[in-house]
C-alpha positions as CSV (number, residue, x, y, z in Angstrom):
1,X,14.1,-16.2,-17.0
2,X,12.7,-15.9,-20.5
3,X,11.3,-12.9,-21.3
4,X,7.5,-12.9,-22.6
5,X,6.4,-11.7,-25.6
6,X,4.2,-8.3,-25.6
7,X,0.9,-10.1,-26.8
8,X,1.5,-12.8,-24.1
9,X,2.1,-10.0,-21.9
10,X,-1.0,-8.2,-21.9
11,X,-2.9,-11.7,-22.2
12,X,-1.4,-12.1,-18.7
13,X,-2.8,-9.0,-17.4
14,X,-5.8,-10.2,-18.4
15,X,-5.5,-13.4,-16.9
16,X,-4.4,-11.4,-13.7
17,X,-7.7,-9.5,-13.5
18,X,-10.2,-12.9,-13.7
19,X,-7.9,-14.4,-11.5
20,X,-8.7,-11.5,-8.7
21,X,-12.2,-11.9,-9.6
22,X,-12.1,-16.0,-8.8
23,X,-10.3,-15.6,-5.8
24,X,-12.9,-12.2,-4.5
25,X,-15.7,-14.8,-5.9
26,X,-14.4,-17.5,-3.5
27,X,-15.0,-15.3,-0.1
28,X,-18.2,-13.9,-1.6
29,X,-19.8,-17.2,-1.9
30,X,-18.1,-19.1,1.1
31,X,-16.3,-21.4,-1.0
32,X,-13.2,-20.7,1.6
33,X,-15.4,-20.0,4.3
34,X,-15.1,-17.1,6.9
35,X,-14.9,-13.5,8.2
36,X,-18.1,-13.1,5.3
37,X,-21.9,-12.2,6.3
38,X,-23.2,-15.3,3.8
39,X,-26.0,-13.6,1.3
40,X,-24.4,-9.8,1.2
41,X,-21.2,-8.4,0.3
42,X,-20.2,-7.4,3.8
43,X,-16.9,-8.6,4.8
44,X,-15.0,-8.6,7.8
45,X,-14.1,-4.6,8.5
46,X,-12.9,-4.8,12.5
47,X,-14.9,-0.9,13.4
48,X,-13.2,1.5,11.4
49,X,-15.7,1.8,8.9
50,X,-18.2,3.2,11.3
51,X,-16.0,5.9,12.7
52,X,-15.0,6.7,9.2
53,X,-18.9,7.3,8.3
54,X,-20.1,9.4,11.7
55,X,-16.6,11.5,10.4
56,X,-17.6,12.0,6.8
57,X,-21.5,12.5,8.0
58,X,-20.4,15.7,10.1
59,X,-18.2,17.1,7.4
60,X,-21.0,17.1,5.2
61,X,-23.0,18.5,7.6
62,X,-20.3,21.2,8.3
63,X,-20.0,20.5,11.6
64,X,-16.6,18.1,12.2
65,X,-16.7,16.1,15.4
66,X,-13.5,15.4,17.2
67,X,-11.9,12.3,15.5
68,X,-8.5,10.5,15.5
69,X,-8.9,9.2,12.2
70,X,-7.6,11.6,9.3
71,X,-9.8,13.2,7.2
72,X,-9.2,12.0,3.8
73,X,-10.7,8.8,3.7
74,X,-14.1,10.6,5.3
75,X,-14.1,13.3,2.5
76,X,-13.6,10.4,0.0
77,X,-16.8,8.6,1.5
78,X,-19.2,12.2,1.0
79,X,-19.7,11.7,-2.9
80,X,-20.9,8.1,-1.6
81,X,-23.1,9.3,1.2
82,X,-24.5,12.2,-1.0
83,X,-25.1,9.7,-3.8
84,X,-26.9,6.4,-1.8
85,X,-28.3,8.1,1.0
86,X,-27.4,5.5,3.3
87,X,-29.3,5.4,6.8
88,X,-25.7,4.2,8.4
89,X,-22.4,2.2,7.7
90,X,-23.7,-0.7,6.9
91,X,-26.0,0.1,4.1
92,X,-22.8,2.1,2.4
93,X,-20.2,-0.8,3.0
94,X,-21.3,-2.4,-0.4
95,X,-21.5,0.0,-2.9
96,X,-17.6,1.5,-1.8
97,X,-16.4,-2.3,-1.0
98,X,-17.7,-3.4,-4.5
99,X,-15.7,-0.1,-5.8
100,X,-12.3,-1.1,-4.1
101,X,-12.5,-5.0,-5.2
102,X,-14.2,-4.6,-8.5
103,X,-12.4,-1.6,-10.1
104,X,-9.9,0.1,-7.9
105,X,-7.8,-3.5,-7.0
106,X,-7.7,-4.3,-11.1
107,X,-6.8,-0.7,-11.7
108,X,-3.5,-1.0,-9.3
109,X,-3.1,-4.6,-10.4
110,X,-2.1,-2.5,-14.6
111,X,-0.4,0.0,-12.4
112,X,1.9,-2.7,-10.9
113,X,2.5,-4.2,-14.2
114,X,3.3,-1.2,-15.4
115,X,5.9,0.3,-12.3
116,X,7.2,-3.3,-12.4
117,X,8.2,-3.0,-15.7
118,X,9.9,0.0,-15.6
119,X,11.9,-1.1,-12.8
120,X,13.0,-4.2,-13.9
121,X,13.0,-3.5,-17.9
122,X,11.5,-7.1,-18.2
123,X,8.2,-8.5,-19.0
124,X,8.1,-11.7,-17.4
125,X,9.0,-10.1,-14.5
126,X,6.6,-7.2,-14.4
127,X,3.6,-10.1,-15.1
128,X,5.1,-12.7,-11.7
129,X,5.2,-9.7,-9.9
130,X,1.3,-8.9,-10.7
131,X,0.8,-12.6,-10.0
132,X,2.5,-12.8,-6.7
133,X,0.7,-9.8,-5.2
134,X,-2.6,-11.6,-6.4
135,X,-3.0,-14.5,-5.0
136,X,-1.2,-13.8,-1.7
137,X,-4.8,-14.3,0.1
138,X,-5.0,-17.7,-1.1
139,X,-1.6,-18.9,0.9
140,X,-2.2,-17.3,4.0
141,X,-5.8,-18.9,3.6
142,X,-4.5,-22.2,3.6
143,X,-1.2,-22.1,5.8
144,X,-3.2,-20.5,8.7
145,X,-6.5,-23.0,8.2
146,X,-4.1,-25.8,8.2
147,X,-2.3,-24.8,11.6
148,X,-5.6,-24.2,13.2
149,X,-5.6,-20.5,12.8
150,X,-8.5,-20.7,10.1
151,X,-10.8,-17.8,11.7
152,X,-7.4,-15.5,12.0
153,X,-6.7,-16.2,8.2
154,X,-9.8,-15.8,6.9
155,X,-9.5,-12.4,8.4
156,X,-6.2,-11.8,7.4
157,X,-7.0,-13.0,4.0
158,X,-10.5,-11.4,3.4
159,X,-8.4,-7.8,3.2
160,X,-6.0,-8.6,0.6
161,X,-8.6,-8.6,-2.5
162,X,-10.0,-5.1,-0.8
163,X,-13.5,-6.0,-0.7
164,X,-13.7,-3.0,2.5
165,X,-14.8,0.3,2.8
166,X,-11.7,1.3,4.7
167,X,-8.7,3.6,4.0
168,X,-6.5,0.8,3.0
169,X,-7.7,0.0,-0.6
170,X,-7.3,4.1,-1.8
171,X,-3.8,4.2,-0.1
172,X,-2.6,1.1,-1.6
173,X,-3.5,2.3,-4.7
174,X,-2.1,6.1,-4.0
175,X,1.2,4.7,-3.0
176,X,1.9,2.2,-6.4
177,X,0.2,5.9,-8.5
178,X,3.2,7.5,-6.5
179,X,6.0,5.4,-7.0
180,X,4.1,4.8,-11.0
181,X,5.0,9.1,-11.2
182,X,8.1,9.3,-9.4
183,X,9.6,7.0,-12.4
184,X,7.7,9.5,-15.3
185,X,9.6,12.2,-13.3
186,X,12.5,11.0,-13.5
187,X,12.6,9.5,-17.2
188,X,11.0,13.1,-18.3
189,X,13.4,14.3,-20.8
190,X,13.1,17.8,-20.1
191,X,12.6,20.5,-17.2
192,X,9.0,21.8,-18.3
193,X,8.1,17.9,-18.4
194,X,10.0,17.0,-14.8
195,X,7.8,20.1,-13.7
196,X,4.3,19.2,-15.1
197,X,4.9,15.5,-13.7
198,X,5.8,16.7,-10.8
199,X,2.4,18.2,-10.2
200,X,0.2,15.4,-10.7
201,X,2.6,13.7,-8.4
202,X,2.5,16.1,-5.3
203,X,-1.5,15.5,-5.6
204,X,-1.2,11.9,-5.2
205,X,1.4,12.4,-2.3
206,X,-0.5,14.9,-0.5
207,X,-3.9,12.5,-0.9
208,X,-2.2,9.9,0.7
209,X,-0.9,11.9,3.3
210,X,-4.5,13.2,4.4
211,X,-5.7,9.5,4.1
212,X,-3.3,8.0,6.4
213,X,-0.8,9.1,8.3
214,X,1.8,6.7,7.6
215,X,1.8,7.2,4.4
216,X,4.2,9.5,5.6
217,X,6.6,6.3,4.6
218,X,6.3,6.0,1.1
219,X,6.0,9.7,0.5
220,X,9.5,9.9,2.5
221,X,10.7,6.7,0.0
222,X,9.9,8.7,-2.9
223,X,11.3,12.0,-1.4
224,X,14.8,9.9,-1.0
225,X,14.9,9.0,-4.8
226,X,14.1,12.4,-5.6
227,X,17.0,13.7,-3.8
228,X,19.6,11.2,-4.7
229,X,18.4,11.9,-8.4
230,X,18.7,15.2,-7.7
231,X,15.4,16.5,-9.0
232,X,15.4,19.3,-6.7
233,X,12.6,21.4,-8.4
234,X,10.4,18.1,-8.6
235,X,11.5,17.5,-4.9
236,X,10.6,20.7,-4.1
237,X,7.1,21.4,-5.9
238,X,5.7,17.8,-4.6
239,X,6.5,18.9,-1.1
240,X,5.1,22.2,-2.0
241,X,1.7,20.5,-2.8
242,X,1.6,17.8,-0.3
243,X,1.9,21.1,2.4
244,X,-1.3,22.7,0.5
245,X,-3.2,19.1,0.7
246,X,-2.1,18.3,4.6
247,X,-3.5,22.1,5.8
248,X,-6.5,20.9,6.5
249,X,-5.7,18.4,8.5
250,X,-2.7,20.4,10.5
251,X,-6.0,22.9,11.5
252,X,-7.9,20.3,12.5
253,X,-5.4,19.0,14.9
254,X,-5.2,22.7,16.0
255,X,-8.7,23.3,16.6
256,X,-9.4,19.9,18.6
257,X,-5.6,18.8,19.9
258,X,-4.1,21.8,20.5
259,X,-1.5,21.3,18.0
260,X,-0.6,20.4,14.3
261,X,1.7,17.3,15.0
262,X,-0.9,16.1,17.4
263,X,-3.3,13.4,16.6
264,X,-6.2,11.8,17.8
265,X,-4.5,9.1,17.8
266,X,-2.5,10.2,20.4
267,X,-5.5,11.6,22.9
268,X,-8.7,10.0,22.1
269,X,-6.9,6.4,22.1
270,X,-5.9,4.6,25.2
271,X,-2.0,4.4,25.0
272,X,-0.6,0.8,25.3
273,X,1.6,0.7,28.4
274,X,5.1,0.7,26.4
275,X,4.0,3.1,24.3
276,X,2.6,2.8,20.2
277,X,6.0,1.7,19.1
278,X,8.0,-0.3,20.7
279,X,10.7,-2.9,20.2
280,X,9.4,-4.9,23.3
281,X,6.6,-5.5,20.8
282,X,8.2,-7.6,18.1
283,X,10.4,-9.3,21.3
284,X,7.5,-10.6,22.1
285,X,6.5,-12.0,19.6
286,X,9.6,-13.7,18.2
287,X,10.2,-14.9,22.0
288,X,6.7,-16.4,22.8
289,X,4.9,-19.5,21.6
290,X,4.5,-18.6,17.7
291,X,8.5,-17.8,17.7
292,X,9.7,-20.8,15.5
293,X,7.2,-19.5,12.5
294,X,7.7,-15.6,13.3
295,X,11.9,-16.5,12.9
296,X,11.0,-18.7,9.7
297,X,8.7,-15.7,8.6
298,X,11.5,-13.2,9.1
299,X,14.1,-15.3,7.7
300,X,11.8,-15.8,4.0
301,X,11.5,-12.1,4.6
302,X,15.0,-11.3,4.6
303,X,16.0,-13.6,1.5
304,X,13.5,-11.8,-0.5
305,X,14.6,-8.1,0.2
306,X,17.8,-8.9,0.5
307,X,17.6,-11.3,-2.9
308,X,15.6,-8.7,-4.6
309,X,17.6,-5.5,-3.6
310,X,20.5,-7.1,-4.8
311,X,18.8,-8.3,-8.5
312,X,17.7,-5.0,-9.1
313,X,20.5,-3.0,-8.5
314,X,22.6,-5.0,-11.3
315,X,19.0,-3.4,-13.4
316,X,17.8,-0.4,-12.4
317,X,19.3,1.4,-9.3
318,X,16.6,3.8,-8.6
319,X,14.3,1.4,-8.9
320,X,16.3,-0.6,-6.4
321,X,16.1,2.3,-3.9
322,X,12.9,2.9,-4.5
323,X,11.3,-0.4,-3.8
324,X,13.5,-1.2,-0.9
325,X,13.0,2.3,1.1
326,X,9.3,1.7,0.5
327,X,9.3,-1.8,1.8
328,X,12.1,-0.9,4.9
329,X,10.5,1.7,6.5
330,X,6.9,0.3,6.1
331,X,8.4,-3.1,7.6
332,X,10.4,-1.4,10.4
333,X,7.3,1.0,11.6
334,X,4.4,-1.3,11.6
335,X,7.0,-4.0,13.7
336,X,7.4,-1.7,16.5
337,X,4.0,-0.4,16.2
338,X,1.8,-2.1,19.2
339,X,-1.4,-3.1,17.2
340,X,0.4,-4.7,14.1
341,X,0.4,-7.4,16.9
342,X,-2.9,-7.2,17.9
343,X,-4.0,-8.7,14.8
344,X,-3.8,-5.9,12.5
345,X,-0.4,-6.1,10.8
346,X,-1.4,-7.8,7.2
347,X,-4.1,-5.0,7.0
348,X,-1.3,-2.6,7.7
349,X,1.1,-3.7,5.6
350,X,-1.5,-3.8,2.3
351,X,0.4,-0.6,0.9
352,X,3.8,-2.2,0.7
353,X,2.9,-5.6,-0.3
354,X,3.5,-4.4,-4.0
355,X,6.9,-3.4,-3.2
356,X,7.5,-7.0,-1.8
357,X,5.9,-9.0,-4.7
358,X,8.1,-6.7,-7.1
359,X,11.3,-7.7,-5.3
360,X,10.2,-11.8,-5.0
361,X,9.4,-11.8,-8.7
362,X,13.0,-10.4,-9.6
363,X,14.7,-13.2,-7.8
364,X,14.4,-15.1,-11.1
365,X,16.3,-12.7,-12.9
366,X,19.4,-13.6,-10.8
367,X,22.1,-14.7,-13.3
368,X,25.6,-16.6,-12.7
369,X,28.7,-14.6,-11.8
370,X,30.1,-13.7,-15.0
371,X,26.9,-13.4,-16.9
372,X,25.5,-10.5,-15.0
373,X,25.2,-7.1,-17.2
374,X,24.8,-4.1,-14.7
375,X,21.6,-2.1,-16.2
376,X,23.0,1.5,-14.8
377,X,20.5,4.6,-15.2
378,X,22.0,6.6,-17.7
379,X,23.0,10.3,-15.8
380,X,20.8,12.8,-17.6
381,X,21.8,16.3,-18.6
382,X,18.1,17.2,-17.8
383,X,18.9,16.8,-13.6
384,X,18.0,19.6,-11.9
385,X,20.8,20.9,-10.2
């Protein structure tokens, strides 16, 4: 694959932005219909956002109420509450929904380019990568309108450009900051630099850790490359921090669960009669009516890690680590987790889409037997031993 010039680069990055915008413009005015309040900019949310507000309202009132959702996203919704005044959920959902589609989506869609780049040391690459992760509403749109599935897609679809005032659109962007740090970490040249990164890069850990729980995934994805590069300090001062930023939420599960590795999850929610994770789940699924697409699903799947792992470790073998612990373990826990198959899966997977468009845009960069040039990582004298 040729590589792009930098000027047709960021031209591309451009292009990438008003292509977000076309594609958010096209659920905003009903133009692919669905899972949309016509007249307002209230999309479909499924009840979270609701729970999320009575949260944050009590923590600004300083009196929590008992809650199994963390407390991160809720402490990111006071400035918002303190700033409109809103008389409930609904009158707040625009103003942080226009916030996530308008500027936080185009913000991770530079980030991308940028993490993609450094991980496959090509520009063409970095710029289908940004692409793919893009316009991935528009063929789930289509494929599930044209199998008679149009209500479930529009749902599934209406997520991806963020246009929600959930948790997902600040994680997803937390995790691609993370794995964006983890790579200035390990190309910093010296130990005070290794050290100062490292800071900025426990902060964005521990954030995501008291937004969501699972981020718990990515965090341990970037823990892993930091051990195998053996940035012990770094390992050790971003664990450190993420401690610090998770404290709150360890005493909360104290003071209304009885314990820190507790969640409401676990006691306010009614448990599933196999459990939350299960591999009865995914059996299911791959076993019942939809199992011709779910096999033909997990076989693309497959190609693509597989296709992509392989690609980038001939380029960059952190990277390759990087990107296919982050996309494993999120693709293992959310298939054995009982509501991915309730209809919630492609919101849960929003974090780790990144990861997969990263490894289907290197799949290009596949060359013949004999005209492959390993990119190693060159072994610093700066590791940390």
């Amino acid at each position: 694959m040729k590589e792009i010039s930098i000027r047709r680069y960021r031209l591309g990055l451009a292009l990438m932005v008003a292509l977000h915008l076309g594609i958010l413009a096209l659920f905003t005015f009903d133009i692919l219909p669905g899972a949309h309040q016509p007249g307002t900019f209230l999309f479909h949310h499924g009840g979270d956002q609701d729970s999320y507000y009575v949260l944050a309202r009590s923590l600004l009132d300083g009196h929590p109420i008992q809650s199994k959702y963390p407390l991160g996203f809720p402490l990111l919704l006071i400035p918002w509450i303190a700033l409109f005044q809103p008389t409930g959920s609904t009158a707040l959902i625009p103003p942080v929904a226009l916030f996530h589609s308008l500027v936080l989506f185009p913000l991770s869609q530079f980030v991308l380019a940028s993490l993609a780049l450094r991980i496959t040391h090509h520009r063409t690459a970095a710029l289908l990568s940004v692409l793919v992760w893009t316009i991935l509403p528009l063929p789930i749109w289509f494929v599930l309108a044209l199998t008679g599935r149009a209500e479930l897609g529009a749902i599934w679809a209406v997520h991806l450009p963020w246009p929600q005032m959930l948790s997902d659109p600040p994680a997803a962007f937390l995790t691609l900051v993370s794995f964006r740090l983890l790579f200035v970490v390990l190309d910093a040249p010296d130990q005070h630099r290794i050290l100062r990164w490292s800071v900025p890069l426990g902060v964005v850990c521990g954030l995501l850790l008291l937004i969501r729980f699972n981020a718990l995934l990515s965090v341990a994805a970037v823990a892993l490359v930091l051990a195998v590069a053996r940035r012990w300090q770094a390992l050790t001062a971003v664990g450190a921090i993420c401690l610090i930023f998770v404290l709150p939420q360890l005493g909360y599960n104290v003071a209304y669960f009885g314990s820190p590795l507790i969640t409401g999850y676990q006691v306010l929610d009614r448990q599933p009669p196999d459990g939350l994770f299960s591999l009865s789940y995914p059996l299911k699924v791959f076993s019942g009516k939809d199992a011709i697409p779910a096999w033909g699903g997990l076989a693309a799947l497959l190609a693509v890690f597989s296709g992509g792992l392989y690609v980038l470790w001939q380029r960059d073998q952190y990277g390759a680590l990087a990107l296919g612990g982050w996309a494993a373990l999120y693709l293992v826990f959310f298939s054995l987790y009982y509501y991915s198959w309730t209809g919630g899966l492609t919101r849960f997977l929003l974090p780790v889409y990144p990861a997969l468009a990263m490894l289907a845009a290197s799949l290009p960069l596949l060359r013949p037997i004999g005209a492959r040039k390993s990119v190693q990582l060159q072994t610093r004298s700066t590791t940390d031993a």
